[in-house]
C-alpha positions in Angstrom: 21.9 -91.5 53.7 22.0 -88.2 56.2 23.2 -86.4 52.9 20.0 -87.4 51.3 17.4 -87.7 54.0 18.4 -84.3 55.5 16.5 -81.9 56.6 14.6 -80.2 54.1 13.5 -77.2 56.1 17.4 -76.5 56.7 18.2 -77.1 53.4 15.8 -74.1 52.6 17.2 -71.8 54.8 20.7 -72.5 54.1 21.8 -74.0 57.3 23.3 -77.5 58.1 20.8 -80.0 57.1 22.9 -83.3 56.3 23.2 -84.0 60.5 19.4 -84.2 61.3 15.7 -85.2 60.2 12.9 -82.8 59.9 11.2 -84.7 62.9 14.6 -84.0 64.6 14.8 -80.4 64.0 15.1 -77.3 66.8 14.6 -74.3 64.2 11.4 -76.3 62.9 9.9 -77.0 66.1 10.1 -73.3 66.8 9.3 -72.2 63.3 5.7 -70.1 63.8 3.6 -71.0 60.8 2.2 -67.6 59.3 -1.6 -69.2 58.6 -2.8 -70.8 62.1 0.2 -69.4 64.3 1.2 -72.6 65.9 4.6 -74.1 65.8 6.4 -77.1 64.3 5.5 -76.3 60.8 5.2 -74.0 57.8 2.4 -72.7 56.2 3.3 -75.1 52.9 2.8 -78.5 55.5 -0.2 -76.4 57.9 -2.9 -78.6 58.1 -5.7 -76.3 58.1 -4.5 -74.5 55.1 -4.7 -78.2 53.4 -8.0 -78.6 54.8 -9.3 -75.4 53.6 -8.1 -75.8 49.9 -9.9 -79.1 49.7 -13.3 -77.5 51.2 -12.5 -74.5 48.6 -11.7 -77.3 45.7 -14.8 -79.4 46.3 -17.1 -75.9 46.9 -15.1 -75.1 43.0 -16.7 -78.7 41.9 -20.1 -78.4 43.5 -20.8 -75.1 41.7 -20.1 -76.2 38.4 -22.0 -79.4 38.6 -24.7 -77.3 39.6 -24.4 -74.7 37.0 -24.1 -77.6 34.3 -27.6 -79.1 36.1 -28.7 -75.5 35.4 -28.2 -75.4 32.1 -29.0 -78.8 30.9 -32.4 -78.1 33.2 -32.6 -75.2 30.9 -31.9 -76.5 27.7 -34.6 -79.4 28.9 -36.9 -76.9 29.5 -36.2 -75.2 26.4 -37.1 -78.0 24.3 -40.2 -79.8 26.1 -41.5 -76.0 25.2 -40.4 -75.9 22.0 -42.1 -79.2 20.9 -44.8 -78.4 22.4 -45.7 -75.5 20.0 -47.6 -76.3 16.8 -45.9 -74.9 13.3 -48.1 -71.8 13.1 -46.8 -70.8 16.7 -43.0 -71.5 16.4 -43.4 -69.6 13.2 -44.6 -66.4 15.3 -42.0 -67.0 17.9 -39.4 -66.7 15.0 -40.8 -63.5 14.0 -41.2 -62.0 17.0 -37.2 -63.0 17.8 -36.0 -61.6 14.6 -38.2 -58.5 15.4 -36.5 -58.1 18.4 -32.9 -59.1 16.9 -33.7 -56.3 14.1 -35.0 -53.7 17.3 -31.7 -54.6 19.5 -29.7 -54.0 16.0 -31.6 -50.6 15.0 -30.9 -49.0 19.2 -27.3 -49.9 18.7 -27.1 -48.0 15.2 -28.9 -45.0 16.7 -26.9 -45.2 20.2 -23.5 -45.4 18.0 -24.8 -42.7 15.4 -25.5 -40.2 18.5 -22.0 -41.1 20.0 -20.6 -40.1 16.8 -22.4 -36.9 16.0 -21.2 -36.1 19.9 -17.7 -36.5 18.8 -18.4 -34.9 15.7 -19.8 -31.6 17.4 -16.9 -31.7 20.6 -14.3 -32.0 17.5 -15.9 -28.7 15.8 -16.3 -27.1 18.9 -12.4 -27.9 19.8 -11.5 -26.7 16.1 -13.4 -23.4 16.7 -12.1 -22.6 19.9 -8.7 -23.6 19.0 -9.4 -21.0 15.9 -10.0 -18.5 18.2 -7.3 -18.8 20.4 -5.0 -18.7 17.2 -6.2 -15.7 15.6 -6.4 -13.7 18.8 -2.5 -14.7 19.9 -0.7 -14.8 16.5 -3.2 -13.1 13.5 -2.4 -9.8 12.6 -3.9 -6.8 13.6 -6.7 -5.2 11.7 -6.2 -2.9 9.0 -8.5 -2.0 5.6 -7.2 -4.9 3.6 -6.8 -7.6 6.0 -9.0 -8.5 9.2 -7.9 -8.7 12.4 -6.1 -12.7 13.2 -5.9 -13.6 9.7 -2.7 -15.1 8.5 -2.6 -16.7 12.0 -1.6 -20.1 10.4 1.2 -19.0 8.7 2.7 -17.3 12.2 2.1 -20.3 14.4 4.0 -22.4 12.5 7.4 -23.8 14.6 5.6 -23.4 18.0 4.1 -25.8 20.4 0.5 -24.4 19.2 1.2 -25.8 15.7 -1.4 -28.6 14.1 -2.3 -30.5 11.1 -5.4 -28.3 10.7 -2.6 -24.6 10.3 -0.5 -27.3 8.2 -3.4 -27.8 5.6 -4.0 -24.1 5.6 -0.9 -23.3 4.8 -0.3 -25.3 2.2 -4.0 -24.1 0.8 -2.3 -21.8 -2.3 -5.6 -19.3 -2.1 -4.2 -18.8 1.1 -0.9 -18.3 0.3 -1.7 -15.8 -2.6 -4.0 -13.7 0.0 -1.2 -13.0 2.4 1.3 -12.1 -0.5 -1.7 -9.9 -1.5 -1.4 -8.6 2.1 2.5 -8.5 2.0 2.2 -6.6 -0.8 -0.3 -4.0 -0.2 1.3 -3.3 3.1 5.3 -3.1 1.9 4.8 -2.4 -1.4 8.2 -3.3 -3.9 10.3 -5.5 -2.7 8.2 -6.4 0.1 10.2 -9.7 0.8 12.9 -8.4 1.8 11.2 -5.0 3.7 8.8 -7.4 5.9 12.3 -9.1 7.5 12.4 -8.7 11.3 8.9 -7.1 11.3 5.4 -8.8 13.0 4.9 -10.1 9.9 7.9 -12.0 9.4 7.4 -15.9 9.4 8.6 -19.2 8.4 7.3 -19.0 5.4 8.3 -15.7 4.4 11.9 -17.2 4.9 11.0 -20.2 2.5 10.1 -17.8 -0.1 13.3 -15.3 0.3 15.5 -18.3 -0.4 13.4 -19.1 -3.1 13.8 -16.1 -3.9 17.5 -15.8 -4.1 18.0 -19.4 -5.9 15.7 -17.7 -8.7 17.6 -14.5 -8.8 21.1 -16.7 -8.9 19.5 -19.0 -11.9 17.9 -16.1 -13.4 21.8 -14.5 -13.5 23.7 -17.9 -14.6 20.7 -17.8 -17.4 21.2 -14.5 -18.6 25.5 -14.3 -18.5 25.4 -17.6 -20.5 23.3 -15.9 -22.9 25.2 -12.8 -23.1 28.1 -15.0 -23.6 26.6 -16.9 -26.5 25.4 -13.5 -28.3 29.2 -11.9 -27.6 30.8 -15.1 -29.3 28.2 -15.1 -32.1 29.0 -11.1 -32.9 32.3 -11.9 -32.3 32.6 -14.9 -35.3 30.4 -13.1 -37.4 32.7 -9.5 -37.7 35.6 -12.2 -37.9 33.7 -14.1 -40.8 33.0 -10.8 -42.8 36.6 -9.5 -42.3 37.8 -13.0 -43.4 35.8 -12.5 -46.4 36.9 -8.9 -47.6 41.0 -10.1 -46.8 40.0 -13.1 -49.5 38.0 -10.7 -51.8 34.8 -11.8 -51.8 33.4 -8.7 -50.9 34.5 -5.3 -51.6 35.3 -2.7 -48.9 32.0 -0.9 -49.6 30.0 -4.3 -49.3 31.5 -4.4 -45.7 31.2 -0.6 -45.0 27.6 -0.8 -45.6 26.9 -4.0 -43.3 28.9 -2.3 -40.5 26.7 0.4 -40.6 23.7 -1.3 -41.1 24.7 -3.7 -38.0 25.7 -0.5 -35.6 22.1 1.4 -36.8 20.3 -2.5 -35.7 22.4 -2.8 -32.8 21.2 1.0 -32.3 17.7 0.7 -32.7 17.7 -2.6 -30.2 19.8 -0.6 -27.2 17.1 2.2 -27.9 14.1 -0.2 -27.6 15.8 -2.3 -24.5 15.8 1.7 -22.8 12.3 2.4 -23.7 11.4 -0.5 -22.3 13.1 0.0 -18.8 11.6 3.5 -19.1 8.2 2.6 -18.8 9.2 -0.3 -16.4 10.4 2.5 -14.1 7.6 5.1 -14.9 4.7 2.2 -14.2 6.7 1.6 -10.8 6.8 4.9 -10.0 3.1 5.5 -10.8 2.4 2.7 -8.5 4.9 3.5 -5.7 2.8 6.9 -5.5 -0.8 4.9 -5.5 0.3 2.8 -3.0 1.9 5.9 -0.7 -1.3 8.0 -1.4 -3.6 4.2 -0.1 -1.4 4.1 2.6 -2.1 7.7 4.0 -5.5 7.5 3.3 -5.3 4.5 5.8 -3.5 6.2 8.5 -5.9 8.7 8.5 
């Protein structure tokens, strides 16, 4: 029975508790109890802290009975007034609630439309100033085909200063022909390759030179494969004609005359390829000496 009728406040504390009773206890009688200071209890078994819940729980019951005896005097009030009023009255009471249901309505509409035309205009100030701040730290400088900070979208990209608003601009393709325009006007030919490692050099500019390449390297598999084809074709057509005048079917002037005439085409067509890489290079060269004669004039 000591084993079950110990001492509980022992037990607690992990101290011998089977030999003795609560009422029987040293360390309880001398236990301070933390909410009225006195000894022989704890502040689970203080008195006064049981007598104070109970004032607290029946203070918690006597203000909700009378908040209920509010209300229901209320509601009584509400409805003694209410059947009091003849038809044409409760009519204009309606009204004049929906009036006022439709006026509260309309001030929360403008209230919420000013909030967000104050968001709007803090959102286009940030935008602008952000702008600013962009095209003064990373645009280019100004020069007579280009203004000062343009392009600054393209140069931000990769940093901390990056957004979805220099994303969208890049991507614009207007954009992206102006600063080739740019690119080109200032470099000239080949300007891909002579605007690596300069201020103007980017992360897009890198995109397009890899482009760049993979074209070049399809545009050489293209054109080798080709070559190939036309070399066989030549190749099985003189084999084909020499077949046919070992067999007889042509005579040997028959095949003199078609080698010639094939030399003279083949001829004319190396002629016409030079020609055209002629004026390729004389159009280049006329440019290359507008674009030097620009380029002074902008120095100057």
């Amino acid at each position: 029975m000591q084993a079950i009728n110990g001492c509980a406040f022992c037990r607690a504390n992990r101290k011998p508790w089977t030999n003795h009773t609560a009422n029987s206890c040293v360390d309880l009688a001398n236990c301070v109890c933390g909410y009225c200071k006195k000894k022989g209890h704890t502040p689970k078994k203080c008195p006064k802290s049981a007598l104070k819940k109970q004032r607290d729980e029946e203070w918690a019951k006597r203000q909700e009975q009378r908040k209920g005896e509010t209300e229901t005097q209320k509601k009584t009030w509400s409805t003694i007034v209410v059947n009091s009023l003849t038809a044409e009255e409760r009519e204009v009471m309606e009204q004049q609630h929906r009036k006022n249901q439709q006026r509260k309505a309309e001030e929360k509409r403008k209230q919420y439309e000013e909030r967000k035309k104050r968001r709007e205009e803090a959102a286009i100030r940030a935008e602008q100033s952000y702008v600013r701040k962009m095209r003064n730290q990373y645009g280019i400088k100004a020069c007579d085909f280009a203004q000062q900070g343009d392009f600054w979208f393209f140069f931000v990209e990769g940093r901390k200063e990056d957004s979805n608003m220099a994303k969208v601009l890049r991507q614009n393709p207007e954009n992206q022909l102006r600063f080739k325009d740019y690119l080109q006007e200032k470099y000239f030919v080949n300007w891909l390759s002579r605007s690596e490692n300069t201020e103007d050099d980017c992360q897009i500019l890198e995109q397009w030179r890899w482009e760049q390449e993979q074209w070049e390297y399809e545009q050489e598999k293209r054109e080798k494969a080709e070559l190939g084809v036309y070399i066989k074709e030549e190749e099985e057509l003189c084999k084909a004609m020499k077949e046919k005048l070992e067999k007889g079917e042509i005579t040997q002037p028959e095949y003199d005359d078609w080698k010639w005439q094939k030399d003279f085409d083949d001829e004319l067509a190396f002629e016409h390829e030079g020609e055209i890489m002629l004026n390729a290079h004389q159009r280049h060269e006329t440019n290359y000496e507008a674009w030097k004669r620009r380029r002074t004039e902008h120095q100057v």
